[in-house]
PATITOR-565349 format. One record per residue (C-alpha): chain; z negated, x negated, y; residue number from 1. Coordinates in nm, 2 decimals. Example, Ala and Ser with C-alpha at 12.3 -4.5 7.8 and 13.67 -1.06 7.14 Angstrom:
BEGIN
ATOM;A;-0.78;-1.23;-0.45;1 .
ATOM;A;-0.71;-1.37;-0.11;2 .
This chain:
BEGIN
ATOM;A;-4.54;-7.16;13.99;1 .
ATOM;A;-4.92;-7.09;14.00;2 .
ATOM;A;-5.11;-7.36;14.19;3 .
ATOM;A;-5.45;-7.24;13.98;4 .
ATOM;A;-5.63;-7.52;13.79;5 .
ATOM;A;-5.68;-7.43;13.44;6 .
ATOM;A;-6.01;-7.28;13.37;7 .
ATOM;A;-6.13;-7.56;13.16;8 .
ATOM;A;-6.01;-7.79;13.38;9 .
ATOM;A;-6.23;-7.59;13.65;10 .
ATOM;A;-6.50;-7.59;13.46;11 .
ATOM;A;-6.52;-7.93;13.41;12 .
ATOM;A;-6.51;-7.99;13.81;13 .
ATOM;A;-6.83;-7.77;13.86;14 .
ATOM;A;-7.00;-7.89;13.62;15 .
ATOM;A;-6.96;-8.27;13.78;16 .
ATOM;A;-7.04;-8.10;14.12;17 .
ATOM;A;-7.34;-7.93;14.01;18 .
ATOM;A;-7.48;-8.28;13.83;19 .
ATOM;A;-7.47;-8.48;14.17;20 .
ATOM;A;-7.50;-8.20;14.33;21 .
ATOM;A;-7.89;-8.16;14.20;22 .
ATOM;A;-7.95;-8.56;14.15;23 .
ATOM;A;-7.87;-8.60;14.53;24 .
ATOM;A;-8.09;-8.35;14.65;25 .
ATOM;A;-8.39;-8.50;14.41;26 .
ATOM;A;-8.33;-8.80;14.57;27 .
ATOM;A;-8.33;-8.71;14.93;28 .
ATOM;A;-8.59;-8.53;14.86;29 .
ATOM;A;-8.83;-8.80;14.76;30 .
ATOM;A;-8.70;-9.05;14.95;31 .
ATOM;A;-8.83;-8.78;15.24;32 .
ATOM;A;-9.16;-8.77;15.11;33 .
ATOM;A;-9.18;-9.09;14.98;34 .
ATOM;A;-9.03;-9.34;15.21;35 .
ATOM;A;-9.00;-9.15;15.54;36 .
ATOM;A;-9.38;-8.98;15.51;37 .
ATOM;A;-9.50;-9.29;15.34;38 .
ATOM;A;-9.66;-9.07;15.10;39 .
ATOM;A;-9.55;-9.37;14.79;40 .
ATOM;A;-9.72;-9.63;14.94;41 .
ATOM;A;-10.12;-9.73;14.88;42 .
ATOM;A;-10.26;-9.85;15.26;43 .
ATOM;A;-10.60;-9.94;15.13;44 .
ATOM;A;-10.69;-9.64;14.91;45 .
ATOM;A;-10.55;-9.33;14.77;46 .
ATOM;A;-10.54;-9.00;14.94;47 .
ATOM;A;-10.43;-8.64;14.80;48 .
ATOM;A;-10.08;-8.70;14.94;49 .
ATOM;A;-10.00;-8.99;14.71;50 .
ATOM;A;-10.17;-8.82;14.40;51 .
ATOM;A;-9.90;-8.51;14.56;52 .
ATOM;A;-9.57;-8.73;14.56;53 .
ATOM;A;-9.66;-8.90;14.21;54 .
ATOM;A;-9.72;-8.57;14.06;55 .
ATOM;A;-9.45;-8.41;14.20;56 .
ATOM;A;-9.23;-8.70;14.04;57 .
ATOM;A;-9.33;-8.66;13.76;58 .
ATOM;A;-9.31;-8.36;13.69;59 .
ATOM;A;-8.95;-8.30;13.88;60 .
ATOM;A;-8.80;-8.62;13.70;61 .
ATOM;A;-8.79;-8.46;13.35;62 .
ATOM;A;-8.72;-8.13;13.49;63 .
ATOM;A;-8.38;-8.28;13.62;64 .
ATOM;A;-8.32;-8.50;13.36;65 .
ATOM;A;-8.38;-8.14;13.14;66 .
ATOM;A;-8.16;-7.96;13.38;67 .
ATOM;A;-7.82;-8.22;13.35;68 .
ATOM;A;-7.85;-8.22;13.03;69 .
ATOM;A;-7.83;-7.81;12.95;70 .
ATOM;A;-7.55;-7.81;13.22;71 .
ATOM;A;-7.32;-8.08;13.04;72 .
ATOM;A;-7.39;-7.95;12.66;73 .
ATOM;A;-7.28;-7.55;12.80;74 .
């Protein structure tokens, strides 16, 4: 008897892994730069740090969004 998973099966499993995989590391990521640096908070006026985060949330949001959705329709 053959303890392998069946590839599909398998599949499946990575595919799972991979999604909050990618969406956990997004968010530790800008939790990082957001919370811990303070770069998502306005203390007075905006600086090139805040215009950074924003920007880089913008941009990386719809590139993950883009990202799950390729993996889960392969």
């Amino acid at each position: 008897m053959s303890s392998e998973m069946e590839p599909e099966i398998k599949r499946f499993l990575w595919k799972i892994v991979k999604g909050i995989s990618i969406t956990l590391l997004w968010l530790l990521m800008n939790i990082l730069l957001g919370l811990w640096l303070e770069w998502a908070f306005f203390y007075g006026r905006l600086n090139i740090f805040n215009i950074l985060y924003y920007l880089w949330v913008l941009i990386s949001l719809p590139a993950l969004i883009y990202y799950v959705i390729r993996l889960w329709k392969s």
